[in-house]
C-alpha positions as CSV (number, residue, x, y, z in Angstrom):
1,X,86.9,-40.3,5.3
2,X,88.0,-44.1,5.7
3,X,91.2,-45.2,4.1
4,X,91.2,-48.4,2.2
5,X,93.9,-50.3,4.1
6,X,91.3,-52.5,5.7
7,X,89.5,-53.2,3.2
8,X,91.9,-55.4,1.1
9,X,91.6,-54.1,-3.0
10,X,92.9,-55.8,-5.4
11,X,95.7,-53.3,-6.7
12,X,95.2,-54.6,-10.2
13,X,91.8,-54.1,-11.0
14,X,89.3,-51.0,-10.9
15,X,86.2,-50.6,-8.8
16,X,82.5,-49.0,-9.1
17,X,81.7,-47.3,-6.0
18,X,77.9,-47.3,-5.7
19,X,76.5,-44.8,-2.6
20,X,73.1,-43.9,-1.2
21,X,72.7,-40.6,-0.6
22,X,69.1,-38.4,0.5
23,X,69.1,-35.1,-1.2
24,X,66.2,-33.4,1.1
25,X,65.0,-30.2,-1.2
26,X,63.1,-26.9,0.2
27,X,60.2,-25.1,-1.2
28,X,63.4,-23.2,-3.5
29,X,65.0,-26.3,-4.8
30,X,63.4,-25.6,-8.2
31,X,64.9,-21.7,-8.4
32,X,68.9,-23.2,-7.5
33,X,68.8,-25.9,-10.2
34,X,72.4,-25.8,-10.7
35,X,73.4,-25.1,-7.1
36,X,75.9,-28.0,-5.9
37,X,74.1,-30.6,-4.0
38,X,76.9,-33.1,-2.9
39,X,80.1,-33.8,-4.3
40,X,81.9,-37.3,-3.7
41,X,85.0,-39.2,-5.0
42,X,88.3,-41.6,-4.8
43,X,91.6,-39.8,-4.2
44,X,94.9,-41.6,-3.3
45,X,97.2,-40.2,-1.6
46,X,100.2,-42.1,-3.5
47,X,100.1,-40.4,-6.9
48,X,98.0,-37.3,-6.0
49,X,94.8,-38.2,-8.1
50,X,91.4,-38.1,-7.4
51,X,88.3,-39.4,-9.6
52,X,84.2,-37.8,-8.2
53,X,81.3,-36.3,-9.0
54,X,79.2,-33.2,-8.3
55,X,76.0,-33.8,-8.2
56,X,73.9,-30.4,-8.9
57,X,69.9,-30.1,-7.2
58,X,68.5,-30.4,-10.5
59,X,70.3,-34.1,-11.2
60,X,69.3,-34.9,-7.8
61,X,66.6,-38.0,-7.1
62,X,63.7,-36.5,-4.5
63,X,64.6,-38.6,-1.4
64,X,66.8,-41.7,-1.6
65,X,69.2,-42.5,-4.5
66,X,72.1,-44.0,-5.7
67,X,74.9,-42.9,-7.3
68,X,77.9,-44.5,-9.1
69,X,81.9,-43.1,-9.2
70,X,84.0,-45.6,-11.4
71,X,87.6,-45.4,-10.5
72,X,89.4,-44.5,-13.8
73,X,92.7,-46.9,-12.2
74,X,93.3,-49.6,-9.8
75,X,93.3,-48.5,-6.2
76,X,95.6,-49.2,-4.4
77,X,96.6,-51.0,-1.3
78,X,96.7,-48.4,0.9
79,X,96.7,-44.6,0.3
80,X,93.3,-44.2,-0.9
81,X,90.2,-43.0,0.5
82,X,86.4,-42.3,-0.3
83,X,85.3,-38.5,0.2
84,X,81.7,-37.1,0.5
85,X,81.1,-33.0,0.8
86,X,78.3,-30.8,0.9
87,X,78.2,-28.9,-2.6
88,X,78.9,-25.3,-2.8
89,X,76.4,-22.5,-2.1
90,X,76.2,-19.0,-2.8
91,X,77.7,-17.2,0.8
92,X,79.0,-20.6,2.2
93,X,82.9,-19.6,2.2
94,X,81.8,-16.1,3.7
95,X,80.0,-17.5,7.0
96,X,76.8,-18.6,5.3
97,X,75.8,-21.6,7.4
98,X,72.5,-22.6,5.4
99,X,71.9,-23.8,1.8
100,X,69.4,-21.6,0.0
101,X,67.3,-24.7,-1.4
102,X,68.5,-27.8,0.0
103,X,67.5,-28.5,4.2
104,X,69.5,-32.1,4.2
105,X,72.0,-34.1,2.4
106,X,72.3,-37.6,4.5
107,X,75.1,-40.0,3.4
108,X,73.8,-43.3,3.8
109,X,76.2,-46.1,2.5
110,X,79.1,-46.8,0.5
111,X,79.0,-50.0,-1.4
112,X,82.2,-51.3,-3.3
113,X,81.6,-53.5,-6.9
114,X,84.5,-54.8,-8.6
115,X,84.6,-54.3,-12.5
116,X,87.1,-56.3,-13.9
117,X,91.0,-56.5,-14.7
């Protein structure tokens, strides 16, 4: 996760954070539908809030796609970062090391969109 004290928001205004994400799907990607695929987000640190997304198989785009998290409140100088996770699976907090339909999730790039006051 990068923090976004480089990156110089405007603390008054709210952002659209626009990603590209490849969701590579096995032969059981249509069984697990509603398995997890990737989950992303905004949290800052100052106020203990957090704004993302889970994005289950079945939602998922074959290959490349691009998906959108508005931030719900101005971000703020510093204190804030951008998160991206693997989704859940059955097994995967008991030593399971392999997703049952999924063989890839790549995290391509993050792109930052200013929406307004």
């Amino acid at each position: 996760a990068k923090v976004f004290e480089d990156i110089g928001f405007d603390s008054t205004t709210n952002y659209l954070f626009r990603f590209r994400v490849k969701v590579e799907k096995n032969s059981a990607a249509l069984q697990y539908p509603d398995l997890q695929a990737f989950t992303a987000g905004v949290y800052d640190e100052n106020v203990r809030r957090n704004t993302g997304l889970t994005v289950q198989i079945g939602e998922c785009k074959d290959g490349w796609g691009v998906y959108e998290i508005a931030s719900q409140w101005p971000i703020p100088a510093s204190g804030a970062y951008f998160w991206f996770a693997p989704g859940n699976f059955p097994g995967c907090g008991d030593g399971a090391k392999k997703h049952p339909a999924l063989d890839a999730v790549v995290f391509d790039k993050l792109e930052i969109v200013r929406t307004g006051e």
